[in-house]
N, C-alpha and C positions, 0 to 999 in steps of 0.2 A: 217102930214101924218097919213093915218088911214093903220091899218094891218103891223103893225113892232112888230118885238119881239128886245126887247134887251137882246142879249145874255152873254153880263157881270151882268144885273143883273138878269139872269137866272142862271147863272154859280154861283153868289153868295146865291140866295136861296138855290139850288141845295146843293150849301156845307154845308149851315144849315141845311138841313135836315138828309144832313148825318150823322150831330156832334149831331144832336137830340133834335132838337129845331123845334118844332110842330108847324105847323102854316096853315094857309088857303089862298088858291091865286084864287081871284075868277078875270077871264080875259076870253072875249072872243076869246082873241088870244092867251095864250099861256097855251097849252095842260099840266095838271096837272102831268102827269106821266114822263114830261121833268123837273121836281121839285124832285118829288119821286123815279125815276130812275127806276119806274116800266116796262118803254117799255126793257130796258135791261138787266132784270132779266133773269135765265134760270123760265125755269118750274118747280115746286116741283118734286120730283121723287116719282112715286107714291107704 
């Protein structure tokens, strides 16, 4: 099957990078910021 995300082992990057373990995910399917957790950041306040 082309275009699946597997979401456990996005959910386990995910926790590594929380815990601060740097790393690079290069996929045309699954959006870096679902690694980073940057779509769910607030804004800085400025």
């Amino acid at each position: 099957m082309e275009g699946w995300v597997s979401l456990s082992l996005t959910a386990v990057a995910a926790l590594a990078w929380d815990r601060g373990l740097r790393f690079r995910v290069e996929s045309d399917y699954l959006p870096w910021s679902w690694v980073t957790g940057e779509l769910f950041q607030a804004p800085a306040a400025s």
